[in-house]
PDB file of N, CA, C and O in Angstrom:
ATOM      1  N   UNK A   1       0.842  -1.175   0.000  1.00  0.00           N
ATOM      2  CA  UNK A   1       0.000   0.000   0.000  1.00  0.00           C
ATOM      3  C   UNK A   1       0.886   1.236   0.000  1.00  0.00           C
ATOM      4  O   UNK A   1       1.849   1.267   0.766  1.00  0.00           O
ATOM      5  N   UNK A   2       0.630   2.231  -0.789  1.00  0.00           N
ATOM      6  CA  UNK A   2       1.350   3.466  -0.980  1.00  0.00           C
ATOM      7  C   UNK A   2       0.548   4.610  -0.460  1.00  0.00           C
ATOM      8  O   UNK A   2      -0.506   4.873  -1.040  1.00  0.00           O
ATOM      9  N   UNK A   3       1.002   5.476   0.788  1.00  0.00           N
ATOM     10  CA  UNK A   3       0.336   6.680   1.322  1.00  0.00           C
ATOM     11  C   UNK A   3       0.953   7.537   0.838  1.00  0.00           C
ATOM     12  O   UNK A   3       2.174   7.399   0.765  1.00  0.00           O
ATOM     13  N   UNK A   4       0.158   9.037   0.206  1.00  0.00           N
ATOM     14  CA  UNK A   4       0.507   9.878  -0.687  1.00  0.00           C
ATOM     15  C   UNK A   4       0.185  11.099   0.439  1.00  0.00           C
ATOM     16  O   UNK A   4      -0.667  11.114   1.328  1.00  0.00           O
ATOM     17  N   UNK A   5       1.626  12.561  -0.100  1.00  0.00           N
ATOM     18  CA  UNK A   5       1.329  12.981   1.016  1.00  0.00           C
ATOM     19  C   UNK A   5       0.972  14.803   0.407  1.00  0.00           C
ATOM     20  O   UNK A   5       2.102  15.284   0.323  1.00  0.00           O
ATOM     21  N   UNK A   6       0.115  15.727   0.057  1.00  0.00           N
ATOM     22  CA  UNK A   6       0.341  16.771  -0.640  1.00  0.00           C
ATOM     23  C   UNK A   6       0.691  17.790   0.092  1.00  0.00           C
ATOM     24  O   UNK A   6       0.570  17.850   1.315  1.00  0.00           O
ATOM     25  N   UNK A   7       1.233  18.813  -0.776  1.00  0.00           N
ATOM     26  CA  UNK A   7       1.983  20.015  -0.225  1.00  0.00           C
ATOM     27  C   UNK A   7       1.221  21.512  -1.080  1.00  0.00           C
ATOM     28  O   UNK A   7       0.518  21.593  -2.087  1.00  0.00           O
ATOM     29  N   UNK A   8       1.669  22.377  -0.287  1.00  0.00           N
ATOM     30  CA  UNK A   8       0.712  23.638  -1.376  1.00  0.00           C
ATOM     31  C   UNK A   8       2.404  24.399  -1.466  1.00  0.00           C
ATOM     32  O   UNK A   8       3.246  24.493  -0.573  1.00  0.00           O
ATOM     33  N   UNK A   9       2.450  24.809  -2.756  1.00  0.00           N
ATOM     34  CA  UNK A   9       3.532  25.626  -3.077  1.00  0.00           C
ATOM     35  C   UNK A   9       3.236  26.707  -4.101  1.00  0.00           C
ATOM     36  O   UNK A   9       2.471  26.388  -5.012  1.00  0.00           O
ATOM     37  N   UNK A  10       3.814  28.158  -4.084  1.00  0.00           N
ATOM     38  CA  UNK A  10       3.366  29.327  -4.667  1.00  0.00           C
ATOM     39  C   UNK A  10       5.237  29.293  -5.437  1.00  0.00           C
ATOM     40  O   UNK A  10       6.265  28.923  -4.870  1.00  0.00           O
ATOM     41  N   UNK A  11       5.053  29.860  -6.950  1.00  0.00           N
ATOM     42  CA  UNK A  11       5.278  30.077  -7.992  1.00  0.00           C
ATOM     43  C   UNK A  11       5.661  31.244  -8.573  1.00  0.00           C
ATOM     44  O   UNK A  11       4.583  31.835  -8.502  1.00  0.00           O
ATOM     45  N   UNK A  12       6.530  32.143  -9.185  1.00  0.00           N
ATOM     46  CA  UNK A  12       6.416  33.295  -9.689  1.00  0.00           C
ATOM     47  C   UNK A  12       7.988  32.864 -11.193  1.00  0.00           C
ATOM     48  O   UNK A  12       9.057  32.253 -11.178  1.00  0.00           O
ATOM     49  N   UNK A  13       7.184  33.637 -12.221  1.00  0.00           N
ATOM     50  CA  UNK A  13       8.239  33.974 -13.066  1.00  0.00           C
ATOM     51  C   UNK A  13       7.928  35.316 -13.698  1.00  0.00           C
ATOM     52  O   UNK A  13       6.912  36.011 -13.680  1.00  0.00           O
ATOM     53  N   UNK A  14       8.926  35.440 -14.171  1.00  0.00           N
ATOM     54  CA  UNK A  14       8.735  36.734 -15.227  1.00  0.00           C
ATOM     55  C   UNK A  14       8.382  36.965 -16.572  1.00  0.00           C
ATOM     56  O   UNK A  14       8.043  38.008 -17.132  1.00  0.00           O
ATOM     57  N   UNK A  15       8.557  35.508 -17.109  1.00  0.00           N
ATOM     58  CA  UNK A  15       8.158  34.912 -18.585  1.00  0.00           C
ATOM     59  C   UNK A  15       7.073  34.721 -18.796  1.00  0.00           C
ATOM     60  O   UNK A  15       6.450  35.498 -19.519  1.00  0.00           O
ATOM     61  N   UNK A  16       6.386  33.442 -18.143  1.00  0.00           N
ATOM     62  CA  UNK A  16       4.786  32.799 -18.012  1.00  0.00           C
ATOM     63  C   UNK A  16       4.633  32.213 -17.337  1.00  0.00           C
ATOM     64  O   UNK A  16       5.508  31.997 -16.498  1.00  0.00           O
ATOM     65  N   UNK A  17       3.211  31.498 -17.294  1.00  0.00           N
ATOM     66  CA  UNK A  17       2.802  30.774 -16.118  1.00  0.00           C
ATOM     67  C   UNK A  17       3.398  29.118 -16.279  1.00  0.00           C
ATOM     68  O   UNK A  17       3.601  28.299 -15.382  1.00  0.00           O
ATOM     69  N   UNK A  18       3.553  29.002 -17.502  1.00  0.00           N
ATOM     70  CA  UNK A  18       4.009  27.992 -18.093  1.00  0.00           C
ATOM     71  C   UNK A  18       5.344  27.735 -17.254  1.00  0.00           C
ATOM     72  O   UNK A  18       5.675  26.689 -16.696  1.00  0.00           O
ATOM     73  N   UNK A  19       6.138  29.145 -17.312  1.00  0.00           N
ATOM     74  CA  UNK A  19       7.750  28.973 -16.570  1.00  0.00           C
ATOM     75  C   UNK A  19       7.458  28.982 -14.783  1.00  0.00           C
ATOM     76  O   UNK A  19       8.143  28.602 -13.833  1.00  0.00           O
ATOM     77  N   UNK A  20       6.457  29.447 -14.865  1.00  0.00           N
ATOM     78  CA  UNK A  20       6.259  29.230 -13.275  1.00  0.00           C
ATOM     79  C   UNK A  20       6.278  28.233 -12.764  1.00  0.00           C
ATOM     80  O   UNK A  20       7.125  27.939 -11.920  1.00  0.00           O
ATOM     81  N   UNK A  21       5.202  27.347 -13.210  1.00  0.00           N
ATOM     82  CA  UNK A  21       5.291  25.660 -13.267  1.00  0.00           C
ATOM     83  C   UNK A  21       5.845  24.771 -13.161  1.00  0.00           C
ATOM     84  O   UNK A  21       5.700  23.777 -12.450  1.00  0.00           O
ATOM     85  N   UNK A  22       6.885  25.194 -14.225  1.00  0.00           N
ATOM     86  CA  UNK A  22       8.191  24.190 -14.371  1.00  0.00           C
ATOM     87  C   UNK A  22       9.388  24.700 -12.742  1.00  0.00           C
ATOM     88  O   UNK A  22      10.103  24.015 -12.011  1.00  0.00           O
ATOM     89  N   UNK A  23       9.073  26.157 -12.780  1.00  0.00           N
ATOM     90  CA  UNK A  23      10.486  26.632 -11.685  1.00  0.00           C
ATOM     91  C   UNK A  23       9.798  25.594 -10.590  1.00  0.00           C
ATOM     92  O   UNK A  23      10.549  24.633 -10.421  1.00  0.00           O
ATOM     93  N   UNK A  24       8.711  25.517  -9.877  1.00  0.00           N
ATOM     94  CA  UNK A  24       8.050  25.203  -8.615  1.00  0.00           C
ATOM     95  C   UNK A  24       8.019  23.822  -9.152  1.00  0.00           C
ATOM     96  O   UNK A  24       8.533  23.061  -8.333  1.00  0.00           O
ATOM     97  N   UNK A  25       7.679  23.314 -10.038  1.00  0.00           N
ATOM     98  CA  UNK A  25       8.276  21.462  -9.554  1.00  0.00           C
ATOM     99  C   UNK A  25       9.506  21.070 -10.152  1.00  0.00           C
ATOM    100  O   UNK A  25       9.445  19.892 -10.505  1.00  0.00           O
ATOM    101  N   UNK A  26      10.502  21.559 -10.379  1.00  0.00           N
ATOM    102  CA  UNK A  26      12.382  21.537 -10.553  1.00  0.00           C
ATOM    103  C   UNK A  26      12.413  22.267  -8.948  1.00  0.00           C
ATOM    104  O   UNK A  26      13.500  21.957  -8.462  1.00  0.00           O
ATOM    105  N   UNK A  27      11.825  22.894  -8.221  1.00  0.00           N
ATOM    106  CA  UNK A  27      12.062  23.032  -6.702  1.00  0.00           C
ATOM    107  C   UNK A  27      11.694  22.200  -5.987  1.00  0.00           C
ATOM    108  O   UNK A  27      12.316  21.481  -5.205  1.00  0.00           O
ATOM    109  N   UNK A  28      10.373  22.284  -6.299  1.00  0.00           N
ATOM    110  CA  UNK A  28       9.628  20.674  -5.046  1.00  0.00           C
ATOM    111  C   UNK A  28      10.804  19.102  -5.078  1.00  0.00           C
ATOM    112  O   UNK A  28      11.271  18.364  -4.210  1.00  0.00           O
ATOM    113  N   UNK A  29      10.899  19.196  -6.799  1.00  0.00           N
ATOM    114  CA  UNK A  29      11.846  18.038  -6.627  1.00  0.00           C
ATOM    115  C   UNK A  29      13.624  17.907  -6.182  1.00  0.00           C
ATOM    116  O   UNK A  29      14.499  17.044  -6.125  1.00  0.00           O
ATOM    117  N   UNK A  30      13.508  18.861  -6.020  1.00  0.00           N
ATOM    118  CA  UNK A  30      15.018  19.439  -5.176  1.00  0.00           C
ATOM    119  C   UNK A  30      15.291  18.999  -3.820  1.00  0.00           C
ATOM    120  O   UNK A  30      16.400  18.698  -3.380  1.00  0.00           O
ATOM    121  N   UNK A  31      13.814  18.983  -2.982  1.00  0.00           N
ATOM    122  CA  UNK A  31      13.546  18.936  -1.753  1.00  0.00           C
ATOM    123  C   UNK A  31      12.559  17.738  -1.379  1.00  0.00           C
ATOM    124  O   UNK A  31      12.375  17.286  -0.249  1.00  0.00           O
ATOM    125  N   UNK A  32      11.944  17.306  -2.614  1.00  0.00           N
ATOM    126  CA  UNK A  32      11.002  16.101  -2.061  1.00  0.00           C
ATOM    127  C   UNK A  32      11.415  14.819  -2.804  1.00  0.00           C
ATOM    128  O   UNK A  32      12.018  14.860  -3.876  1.00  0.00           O
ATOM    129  N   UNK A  33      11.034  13.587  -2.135  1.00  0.00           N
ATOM    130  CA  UNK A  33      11.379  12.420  -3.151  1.00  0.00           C
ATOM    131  C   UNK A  33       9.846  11.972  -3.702  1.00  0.00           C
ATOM    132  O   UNK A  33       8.802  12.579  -3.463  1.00  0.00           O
ATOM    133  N   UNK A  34      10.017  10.582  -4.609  1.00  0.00           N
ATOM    134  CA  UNK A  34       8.685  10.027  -5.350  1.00  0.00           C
ATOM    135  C   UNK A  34       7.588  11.730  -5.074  1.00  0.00           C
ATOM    136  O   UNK A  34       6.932  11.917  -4.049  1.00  0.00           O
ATOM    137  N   UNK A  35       7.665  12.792  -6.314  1.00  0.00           N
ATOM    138  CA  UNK A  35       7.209  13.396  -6.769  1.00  0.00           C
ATOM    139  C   UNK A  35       6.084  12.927  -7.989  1.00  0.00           C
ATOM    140  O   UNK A  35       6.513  12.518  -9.068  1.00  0.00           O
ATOM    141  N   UNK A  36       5.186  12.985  -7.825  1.00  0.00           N
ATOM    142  CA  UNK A  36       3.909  12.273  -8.687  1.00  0.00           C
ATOM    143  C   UNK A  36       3.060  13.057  -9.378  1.00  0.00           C
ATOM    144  O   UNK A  36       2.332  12.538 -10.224  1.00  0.00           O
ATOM    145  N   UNK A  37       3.019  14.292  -9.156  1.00  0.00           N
ATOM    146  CA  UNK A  37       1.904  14.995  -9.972  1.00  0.00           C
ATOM    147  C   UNK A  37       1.711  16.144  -9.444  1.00  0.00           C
ATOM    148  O   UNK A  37       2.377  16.443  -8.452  1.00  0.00           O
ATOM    149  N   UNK A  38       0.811  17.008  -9.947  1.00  0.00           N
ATOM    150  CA  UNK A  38       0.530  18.349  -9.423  1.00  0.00           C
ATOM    151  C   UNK A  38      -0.301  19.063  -9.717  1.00  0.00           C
ATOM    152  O   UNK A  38      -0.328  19.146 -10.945  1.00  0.00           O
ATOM    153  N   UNK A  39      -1.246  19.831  -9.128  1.00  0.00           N
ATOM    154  CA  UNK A  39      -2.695  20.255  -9.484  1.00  0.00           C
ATOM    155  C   UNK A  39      -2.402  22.037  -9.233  1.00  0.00           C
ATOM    156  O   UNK A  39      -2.013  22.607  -8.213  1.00  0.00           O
ATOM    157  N   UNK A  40      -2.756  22.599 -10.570  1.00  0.00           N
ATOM    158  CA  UNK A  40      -2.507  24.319 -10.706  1.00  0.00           C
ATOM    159  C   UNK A  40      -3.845  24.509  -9.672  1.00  0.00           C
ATOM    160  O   UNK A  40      -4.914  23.899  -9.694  1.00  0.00           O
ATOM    161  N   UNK A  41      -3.428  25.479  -8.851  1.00  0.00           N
ATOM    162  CA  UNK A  41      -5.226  25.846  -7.847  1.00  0.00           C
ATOM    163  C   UNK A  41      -5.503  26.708  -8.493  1.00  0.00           C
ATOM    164  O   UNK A  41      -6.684  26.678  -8.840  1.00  0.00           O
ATOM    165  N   UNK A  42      -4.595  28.029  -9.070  1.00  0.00           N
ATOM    166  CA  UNK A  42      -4.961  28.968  -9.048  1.00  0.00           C
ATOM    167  C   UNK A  42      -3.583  30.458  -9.892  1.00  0.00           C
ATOM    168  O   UNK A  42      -2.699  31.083  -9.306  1.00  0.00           O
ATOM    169  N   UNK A  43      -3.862  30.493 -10.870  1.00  0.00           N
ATOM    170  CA  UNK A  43      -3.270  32.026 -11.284  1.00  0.00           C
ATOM    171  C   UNK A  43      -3.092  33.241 -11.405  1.00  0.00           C
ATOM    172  O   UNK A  43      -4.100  33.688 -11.953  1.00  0.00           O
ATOM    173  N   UNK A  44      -2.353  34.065 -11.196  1.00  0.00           N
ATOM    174  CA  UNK A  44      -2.217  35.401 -10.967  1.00  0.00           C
ATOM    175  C   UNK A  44      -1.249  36.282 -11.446  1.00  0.00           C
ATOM    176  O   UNK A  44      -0.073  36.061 -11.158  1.00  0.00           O
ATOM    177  N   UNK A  45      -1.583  37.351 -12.207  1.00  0.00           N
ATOM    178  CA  UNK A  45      -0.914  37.929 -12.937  1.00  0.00           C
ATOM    179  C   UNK A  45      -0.341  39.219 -12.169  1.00  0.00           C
ATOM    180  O   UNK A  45      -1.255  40.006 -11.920  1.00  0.00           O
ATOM    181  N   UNK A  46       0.854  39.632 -11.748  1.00  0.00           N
ATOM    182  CA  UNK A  46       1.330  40.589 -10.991  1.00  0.00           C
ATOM    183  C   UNK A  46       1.559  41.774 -12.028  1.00  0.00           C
ATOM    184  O   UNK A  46       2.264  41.704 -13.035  1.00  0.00           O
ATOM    185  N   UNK A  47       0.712  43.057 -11.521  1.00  0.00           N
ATOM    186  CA  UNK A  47       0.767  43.999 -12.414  1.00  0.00           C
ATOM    187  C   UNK A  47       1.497  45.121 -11.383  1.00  0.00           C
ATOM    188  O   UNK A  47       1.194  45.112 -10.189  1.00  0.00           O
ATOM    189  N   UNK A  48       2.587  46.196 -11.977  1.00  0.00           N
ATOM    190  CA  UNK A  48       2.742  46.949 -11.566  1.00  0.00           C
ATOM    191  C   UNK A  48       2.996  48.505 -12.710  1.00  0.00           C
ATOM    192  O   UNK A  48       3.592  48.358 -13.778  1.00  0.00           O
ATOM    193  N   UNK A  49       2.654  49.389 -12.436  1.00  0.00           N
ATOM    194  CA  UNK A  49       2.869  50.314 -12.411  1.00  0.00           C
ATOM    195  C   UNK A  49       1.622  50.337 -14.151  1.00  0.00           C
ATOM    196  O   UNK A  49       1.915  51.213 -14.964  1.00  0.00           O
ATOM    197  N   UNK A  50       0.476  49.453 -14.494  1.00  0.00           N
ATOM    198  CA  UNK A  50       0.108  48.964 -15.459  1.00  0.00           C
ATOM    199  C   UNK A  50       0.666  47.998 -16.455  1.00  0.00           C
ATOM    200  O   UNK A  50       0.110  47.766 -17.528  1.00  0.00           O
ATOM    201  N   UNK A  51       1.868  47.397 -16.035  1.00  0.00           N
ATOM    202  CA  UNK A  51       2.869  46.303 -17.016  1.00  0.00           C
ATOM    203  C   UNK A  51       3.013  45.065 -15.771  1.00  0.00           C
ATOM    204  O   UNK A  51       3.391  45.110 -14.600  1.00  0.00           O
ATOM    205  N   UNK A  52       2.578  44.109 -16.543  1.00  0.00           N
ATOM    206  CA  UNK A  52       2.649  42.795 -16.245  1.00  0.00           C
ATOM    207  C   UNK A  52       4.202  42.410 -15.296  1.00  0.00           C
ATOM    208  O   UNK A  52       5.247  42.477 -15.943  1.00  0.00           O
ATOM    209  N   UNK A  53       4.245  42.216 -14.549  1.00  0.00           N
ATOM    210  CA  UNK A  53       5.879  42.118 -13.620  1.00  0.00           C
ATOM    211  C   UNK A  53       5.784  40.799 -13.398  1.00  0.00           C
ATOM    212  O   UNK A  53       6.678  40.404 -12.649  1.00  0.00           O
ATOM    213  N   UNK A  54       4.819  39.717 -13.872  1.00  0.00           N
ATOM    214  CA  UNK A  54       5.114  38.684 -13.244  1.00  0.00           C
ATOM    215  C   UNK A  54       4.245  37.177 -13.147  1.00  0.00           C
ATOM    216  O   UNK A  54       3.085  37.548 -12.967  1.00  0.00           O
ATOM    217  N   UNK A  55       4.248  36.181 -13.168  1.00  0.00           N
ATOM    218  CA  UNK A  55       3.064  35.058 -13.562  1.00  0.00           C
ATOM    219  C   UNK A  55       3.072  34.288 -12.010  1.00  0.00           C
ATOM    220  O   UNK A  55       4.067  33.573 -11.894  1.00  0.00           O
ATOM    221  N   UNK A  56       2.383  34.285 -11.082  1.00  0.00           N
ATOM    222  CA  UNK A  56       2.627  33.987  -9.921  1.00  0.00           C
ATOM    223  C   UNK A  56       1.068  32.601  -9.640  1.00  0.00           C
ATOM    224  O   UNK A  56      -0.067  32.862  -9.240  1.00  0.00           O
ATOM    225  N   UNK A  57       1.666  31.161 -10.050  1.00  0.00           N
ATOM    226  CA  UNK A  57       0.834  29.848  -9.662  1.00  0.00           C
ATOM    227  C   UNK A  57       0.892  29.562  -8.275  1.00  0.00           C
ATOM    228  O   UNK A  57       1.966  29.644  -7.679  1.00  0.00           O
ATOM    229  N   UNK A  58      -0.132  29.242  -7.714  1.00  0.00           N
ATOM    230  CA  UNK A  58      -0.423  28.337  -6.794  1.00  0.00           C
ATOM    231  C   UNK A  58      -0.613  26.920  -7.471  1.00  0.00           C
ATOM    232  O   UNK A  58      -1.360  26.757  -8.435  1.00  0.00           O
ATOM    233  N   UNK A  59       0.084  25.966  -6.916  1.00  0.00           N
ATOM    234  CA  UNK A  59      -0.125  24.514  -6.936  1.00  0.00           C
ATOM    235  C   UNK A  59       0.064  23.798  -5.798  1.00  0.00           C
ATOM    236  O   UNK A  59       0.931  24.033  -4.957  1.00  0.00           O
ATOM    237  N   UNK A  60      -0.995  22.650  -5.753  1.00  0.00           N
ATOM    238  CA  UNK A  60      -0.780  21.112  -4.506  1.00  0.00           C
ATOM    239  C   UNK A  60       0.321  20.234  -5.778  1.00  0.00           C
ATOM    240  O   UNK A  60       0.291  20.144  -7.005  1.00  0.00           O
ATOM    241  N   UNK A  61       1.088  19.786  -4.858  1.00  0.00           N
ATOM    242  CA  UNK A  61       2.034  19.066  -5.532  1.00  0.00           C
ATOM    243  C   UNK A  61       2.019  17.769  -4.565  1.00  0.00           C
ATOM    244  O   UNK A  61       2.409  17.974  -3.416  1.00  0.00           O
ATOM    245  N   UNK A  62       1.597  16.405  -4.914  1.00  0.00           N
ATOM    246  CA  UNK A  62       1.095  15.300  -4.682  1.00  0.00           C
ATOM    247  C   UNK A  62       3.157  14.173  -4.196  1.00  0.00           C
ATOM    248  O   UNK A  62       4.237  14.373  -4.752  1.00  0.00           O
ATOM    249  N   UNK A  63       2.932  13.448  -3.380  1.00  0.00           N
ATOM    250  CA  UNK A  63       4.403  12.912  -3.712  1.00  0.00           C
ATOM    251  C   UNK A  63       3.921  11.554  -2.617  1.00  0.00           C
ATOM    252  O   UNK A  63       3.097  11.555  -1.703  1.00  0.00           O
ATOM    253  N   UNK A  64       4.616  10.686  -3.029  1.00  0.00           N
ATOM    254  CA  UNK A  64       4.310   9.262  -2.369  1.00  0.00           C
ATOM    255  C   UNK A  64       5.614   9.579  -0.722  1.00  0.00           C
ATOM    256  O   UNK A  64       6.607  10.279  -0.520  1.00  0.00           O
ATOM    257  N   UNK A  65       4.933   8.752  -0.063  1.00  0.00           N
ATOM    258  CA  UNK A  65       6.077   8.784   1.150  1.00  0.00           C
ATOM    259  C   UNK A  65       6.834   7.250   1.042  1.00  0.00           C
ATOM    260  O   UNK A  65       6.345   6.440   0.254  1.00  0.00           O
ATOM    261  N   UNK A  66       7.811   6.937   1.697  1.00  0.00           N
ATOM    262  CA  UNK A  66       8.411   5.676   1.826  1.00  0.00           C
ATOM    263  C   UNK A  66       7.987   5.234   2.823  1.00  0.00           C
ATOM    264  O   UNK A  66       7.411   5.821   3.739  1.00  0.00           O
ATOM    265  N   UNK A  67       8.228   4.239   2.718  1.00  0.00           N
ATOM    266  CA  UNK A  67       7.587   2.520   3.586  1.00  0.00           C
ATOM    267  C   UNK A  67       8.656   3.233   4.570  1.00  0.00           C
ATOM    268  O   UNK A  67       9.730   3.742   4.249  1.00  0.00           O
ATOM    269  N   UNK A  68       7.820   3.088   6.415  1.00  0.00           N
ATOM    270  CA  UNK A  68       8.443   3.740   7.525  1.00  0.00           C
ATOM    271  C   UNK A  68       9.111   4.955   7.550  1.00  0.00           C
ATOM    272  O   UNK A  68      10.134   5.136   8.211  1.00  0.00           O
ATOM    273  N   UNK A  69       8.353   6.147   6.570  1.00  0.00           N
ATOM    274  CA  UNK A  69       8.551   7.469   6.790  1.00  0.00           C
ATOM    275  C   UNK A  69       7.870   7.810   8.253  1.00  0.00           C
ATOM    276  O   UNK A  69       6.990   7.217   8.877  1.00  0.00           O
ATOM    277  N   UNK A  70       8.609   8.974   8.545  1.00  0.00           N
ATOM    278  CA  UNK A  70       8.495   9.441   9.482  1.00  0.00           C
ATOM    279  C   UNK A  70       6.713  10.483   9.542  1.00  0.00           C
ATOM    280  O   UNK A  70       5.806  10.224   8.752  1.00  0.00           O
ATOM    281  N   UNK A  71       6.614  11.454  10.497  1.00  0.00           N
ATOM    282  CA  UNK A  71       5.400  12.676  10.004  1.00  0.00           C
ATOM    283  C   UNK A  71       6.137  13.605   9.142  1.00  0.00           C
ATOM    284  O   UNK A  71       5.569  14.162   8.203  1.00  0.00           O
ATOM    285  N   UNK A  72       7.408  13.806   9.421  1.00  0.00           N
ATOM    286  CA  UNK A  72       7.897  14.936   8.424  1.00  0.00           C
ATOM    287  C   UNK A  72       8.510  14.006   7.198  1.00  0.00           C
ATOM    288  O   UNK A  72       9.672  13.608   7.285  1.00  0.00           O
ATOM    289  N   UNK A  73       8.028  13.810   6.525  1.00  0.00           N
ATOM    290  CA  UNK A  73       9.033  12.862   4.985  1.00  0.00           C
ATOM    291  C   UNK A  73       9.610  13.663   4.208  1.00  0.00           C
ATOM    292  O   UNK A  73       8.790  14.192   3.459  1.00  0.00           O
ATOM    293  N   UNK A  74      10.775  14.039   4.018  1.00  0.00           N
ATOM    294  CA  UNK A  74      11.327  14.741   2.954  1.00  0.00           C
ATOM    295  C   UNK A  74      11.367  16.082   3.138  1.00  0.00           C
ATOM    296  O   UNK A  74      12.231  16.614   2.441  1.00  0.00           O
ATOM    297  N   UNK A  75      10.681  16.901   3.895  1.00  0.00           N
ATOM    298  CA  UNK A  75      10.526  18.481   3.991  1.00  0.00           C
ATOM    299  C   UNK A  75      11.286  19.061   4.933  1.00  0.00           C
ATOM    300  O   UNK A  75      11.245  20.280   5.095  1.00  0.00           O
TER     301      UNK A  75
END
């Protein structure tokens, strides 16, 4: 049996939301192991001064734990 454990992580690029995406799970997987998937909650476009400054995702990012992980696994 495999227990799956999710995390909420926030996102920003300067390119797109597309690059946001990719920066925040090349991070999650920096720091987490068995990384499995990931659900966008939510997008936001950072405007300043009337010009776009920025593509800022919210995502749950899903990751399996190992057989006799601890409460903290990986974080």
């Amino acid at each position: 049996m495999s227990v799956a454990r999710v995390i909420e992580i926030s996102s920003v690029s300067t390119k797109s939301f597309e690059d946001a995406i990719h920066q925040g799970i090349q991070r999650a997987n920096r720091t987490l192991r068995n990384v499995e998937g990931a659900w966008i909650k939510d997008q936001n476009v950072m405007i300043q001064d009337g010009n776009i400054t920025g593509y800022r995702v919210n995502m749950q990012v899903t990751f399996v734990l190992d057989d006799g992980a601890t409460a903290d696994p990986g974080i």
